[in-house]
C-alpha positions in Angstrom: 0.0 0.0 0.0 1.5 3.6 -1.2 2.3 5.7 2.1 2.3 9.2 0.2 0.5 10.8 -3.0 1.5 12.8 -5.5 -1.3 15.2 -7.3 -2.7 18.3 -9.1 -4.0 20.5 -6.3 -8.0 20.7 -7.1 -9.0 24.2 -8.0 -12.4 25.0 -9.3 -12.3 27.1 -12.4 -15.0 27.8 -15.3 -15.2 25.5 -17.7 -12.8 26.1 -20.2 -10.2 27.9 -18.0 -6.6 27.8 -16.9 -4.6 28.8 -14.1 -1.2 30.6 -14.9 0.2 28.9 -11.8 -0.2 25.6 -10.6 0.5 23.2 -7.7 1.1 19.2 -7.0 1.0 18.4 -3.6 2.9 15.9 -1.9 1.6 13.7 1.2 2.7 11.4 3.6 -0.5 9.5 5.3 -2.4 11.6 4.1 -0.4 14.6 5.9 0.6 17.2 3.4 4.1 17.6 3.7 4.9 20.7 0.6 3.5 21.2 -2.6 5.9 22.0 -6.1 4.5 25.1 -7.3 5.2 26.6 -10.8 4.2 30.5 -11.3 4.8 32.7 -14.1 8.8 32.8 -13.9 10.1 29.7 -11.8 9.2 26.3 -10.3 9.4 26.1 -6.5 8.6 24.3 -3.4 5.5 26.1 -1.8 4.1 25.3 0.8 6.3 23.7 2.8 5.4 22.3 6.1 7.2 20.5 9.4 5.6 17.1 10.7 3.2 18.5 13.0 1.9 21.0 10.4 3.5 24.3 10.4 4.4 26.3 7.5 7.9 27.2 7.2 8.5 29.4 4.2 6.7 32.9 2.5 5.6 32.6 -1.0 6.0 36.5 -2.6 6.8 38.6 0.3 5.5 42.4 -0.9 9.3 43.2 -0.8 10.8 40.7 -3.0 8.2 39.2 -4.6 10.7 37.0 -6.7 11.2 35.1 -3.1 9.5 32.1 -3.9 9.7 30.5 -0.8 12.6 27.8 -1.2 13.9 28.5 -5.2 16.8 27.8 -7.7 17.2 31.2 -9.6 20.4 33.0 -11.3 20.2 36.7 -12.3 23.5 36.6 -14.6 23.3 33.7 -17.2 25.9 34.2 -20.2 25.0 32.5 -23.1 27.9 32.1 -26.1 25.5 33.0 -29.4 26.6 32.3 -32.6 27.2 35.7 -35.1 27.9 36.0 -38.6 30.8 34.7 -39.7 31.3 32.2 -37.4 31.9 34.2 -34.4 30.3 34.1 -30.9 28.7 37.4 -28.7 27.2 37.3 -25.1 23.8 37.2 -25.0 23.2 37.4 -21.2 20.2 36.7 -19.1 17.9 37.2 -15.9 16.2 34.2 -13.9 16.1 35.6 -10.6 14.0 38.9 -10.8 10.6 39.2 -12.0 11.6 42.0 -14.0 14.2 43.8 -16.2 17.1 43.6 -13.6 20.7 45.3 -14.4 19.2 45.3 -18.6 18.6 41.7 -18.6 14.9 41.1 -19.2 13.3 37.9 -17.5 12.9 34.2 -18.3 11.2 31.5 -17.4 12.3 28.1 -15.5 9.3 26.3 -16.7 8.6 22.7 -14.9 7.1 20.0 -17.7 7.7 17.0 -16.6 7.3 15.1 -13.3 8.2 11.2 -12.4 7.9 9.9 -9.0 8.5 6.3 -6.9 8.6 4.8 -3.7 11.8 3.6 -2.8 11.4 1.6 0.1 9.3 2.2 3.1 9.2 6.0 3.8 11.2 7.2 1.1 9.7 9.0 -2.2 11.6 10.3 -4.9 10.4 13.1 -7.2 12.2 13.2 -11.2 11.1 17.1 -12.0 12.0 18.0 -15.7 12.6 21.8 -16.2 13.5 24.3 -19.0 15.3 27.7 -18.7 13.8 29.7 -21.4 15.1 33.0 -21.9 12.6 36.1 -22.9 11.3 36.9 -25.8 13.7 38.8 -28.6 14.3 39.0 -32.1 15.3 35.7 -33.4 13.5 33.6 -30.6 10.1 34.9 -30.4 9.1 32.6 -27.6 12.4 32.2 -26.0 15.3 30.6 -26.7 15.7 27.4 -24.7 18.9 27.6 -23.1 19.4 24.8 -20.9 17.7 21.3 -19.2 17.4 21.1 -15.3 16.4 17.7 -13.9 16.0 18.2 -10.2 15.6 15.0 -8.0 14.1 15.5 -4.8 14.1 12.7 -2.3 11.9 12.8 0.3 12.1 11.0 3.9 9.3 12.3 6.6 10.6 11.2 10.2 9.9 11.8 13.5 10.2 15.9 14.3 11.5 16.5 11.1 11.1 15.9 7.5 14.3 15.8 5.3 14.7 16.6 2.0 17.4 16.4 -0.6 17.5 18.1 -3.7 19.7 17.6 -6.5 20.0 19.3 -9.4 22.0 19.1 -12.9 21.5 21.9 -15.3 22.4 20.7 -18.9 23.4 23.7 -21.8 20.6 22.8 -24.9 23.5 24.6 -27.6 25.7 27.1 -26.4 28.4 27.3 -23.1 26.9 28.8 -20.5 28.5 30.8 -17.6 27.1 31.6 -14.6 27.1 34.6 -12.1 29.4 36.0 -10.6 26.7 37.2 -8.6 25.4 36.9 -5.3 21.9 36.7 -6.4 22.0 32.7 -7.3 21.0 29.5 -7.1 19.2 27.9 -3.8 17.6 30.1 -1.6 14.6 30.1 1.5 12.6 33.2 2.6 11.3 32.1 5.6 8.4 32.5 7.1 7.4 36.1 9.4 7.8 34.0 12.5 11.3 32.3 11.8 12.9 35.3 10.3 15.8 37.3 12.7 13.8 40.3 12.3 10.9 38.9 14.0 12.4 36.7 16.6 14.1 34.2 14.6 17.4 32.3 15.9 19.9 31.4 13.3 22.8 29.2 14.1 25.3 27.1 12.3 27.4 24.3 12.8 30.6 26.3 14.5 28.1 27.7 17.1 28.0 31.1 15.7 24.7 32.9 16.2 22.7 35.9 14.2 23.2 36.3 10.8 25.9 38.8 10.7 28.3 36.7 12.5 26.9 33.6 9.8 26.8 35.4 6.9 30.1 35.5 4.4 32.0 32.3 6.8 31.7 28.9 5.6 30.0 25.7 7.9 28.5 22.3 7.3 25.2 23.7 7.7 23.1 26.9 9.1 19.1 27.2 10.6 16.8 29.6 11.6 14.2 28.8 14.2 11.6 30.9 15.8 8.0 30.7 17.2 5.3 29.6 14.7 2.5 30.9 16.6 0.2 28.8 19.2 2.8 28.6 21.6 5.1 26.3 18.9 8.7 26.6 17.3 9.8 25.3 14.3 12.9 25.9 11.9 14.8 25.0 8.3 18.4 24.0 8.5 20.4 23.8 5.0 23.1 21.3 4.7 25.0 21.1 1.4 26.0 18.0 -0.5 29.4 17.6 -1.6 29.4 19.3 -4.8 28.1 22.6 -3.6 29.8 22.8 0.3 32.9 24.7 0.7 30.8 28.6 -0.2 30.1 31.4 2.1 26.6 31.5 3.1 24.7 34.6 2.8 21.8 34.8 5.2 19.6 38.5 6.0 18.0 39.5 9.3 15.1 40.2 7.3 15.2 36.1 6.2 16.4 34.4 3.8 19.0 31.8 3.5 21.1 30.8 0.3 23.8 28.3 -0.2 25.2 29.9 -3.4 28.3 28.1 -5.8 28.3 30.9 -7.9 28.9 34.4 -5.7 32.7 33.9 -5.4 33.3 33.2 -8.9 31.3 32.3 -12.4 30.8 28.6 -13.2 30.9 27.5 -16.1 28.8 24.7 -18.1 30.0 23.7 -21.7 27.3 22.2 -24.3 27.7 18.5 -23.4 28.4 18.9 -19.8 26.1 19.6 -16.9 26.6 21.9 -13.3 25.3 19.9 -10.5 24.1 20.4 -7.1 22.7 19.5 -4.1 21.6 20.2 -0.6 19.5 18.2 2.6 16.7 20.9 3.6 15.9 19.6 7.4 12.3 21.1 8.3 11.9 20.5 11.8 9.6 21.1 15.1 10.9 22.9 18.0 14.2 24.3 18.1 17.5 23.6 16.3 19.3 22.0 19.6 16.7 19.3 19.6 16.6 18.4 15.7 20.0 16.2 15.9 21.4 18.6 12.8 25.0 17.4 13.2 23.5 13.9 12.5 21.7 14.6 9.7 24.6 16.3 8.4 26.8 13.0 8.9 24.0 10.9 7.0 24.0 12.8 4.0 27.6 10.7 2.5 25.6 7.6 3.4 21.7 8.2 2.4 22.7 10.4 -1.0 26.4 10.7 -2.1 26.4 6.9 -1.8 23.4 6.4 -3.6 24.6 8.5 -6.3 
């Protein structure tokens, strides 16, 4: 007997109508445990909730409405075009901001194409197909495609927490990409009013430092933010890189978000044939970060996905 579902949230619309944004939840038991949402310019994890129910994450906060809760995004994207002649020119793009940011008008990360299995008792994994579609310009009227994303989200709901790893490999369609350097890039959390430093949020990392000033710009195994969550309860996020995407500076705000980010420091670079992969363990958990056992899900990660690999 299947422990979780995977399907289209239900939402009554006239006959002949679409929504522009959609949603598949995901359950455990029946518990709804987050939902992959896809609005007009990214797919995203929305809601996302802790075991006993409480929502962790904001959606379009009215200040940076391109905060979609927990995100992959890049605001600098290089593309190597082809010219007459044989030659190549930049044609550089914007995935991050929901408008013209810096001169780079925005495209889409469009989701079209989902898989998922039960892999043993407790364990789901999610296949998401994506495309980054540039905007529209001369030449490419609907967008030029410029790469393939597959994420894979595995999925394990315990006891206090529910972990989650997500991987993903982005794949050039025809030209060399190069990405950032910027600091606004690739996986990032806006948390929730209750959780964020501004509003009585704690954040702490794996070294013991607290707040995010002393947290942001050093480099640890992982960093959370807890707070209260209203009713009397607590309830936090902790980020924990994989492998290929530890070693960075984190950059987290008082005013909350969180992002593990390969690509501030330095551009990377993905040549047509190649792919840029990443990963991180998202640990949603009830009560505070001292009780979640962080340091042990940080050892598990080698054994539960790098191993798995």
């Amino acid at each position: 007997m299947s422990l979780f579902s995977v399907g289209e949230e239900a939402v009554a619309l006239p006959s002949g109508a679409s929504a522009l944004s959609r949603r598949t939840d995901v359950r455990f038991r029946g518990r709804h445990l987050f939902s992959l949402s896809q609005g007009p310019f990214r797919a995203y994890l929305f809601p996302v909730y802790t075991p006993s129910g409480v929502p962790v994450t904001s959606e379009s906060p009215v200040d940076h409405p391109h905060h979609n809760s927990l995100w992959i995004a890049a605001d600098r994207v290089v593309a190597d075009l082809p010219f007459a002649g044989g030659e190549d020119e930049p044609g550089t793009y914007n995935f991050y901001v929901n408008d013209t940011f810096q001169g780079r008008a925005p495209g889409r990360i469009e989701a079209v194409g989902l898989e998922h299995e039960e892999r043993g008792e407790g364990r789901l994994r999610l296949t998401q197909r994506l495309r980054w579609r540039g905007p529209r310009e001369w030449g490419a009227p609907e967008g030029r495609v410029l790469a393939a994303e597959e994420r894979v989200l595995d999925v394990r709901p315990l006891d206090g927490a529910n972990v989650l790893d997500l991987r993903s490999r982005l794949s050039p369609t025809e030209w060399n990409l190069e990405i950032g350097p910027t600091r606004h890039a690739w996986f990032g959390v806006r948390l929730a009013e209750g959780l964020r430093p501004s509003h009585g949020g704690q954040v702490t990392d794996a070294e013991g430092r607290r707040g995010p000033g002393p947290v942001s710009g050093t480099v640890s195994d992982w960093v959370d933010c807890s707070g209260p969550a209203g009713g009397g309860r607590t309830a936090g996020v902790a980020l924990m890189p994989h492998r290929d995407t530890a070693g960075h500076p984190w950059y987290v705000t008082d005013w909350g978000t969180m992002t593990v980010n390969p690509c501030a420091g330095a551009a990377v670079v993905a040549k047509h044939g190649s792919a840029f992969a990443s990963g991180l363990r998202l640990v949603v958990h009830d009560g505070a970060a001292e009780a979640a056992d962080l340091p042990g899900h940080h050892r598990r990660i080698k054994e539960e996905v790098e191993e798995d690999d």
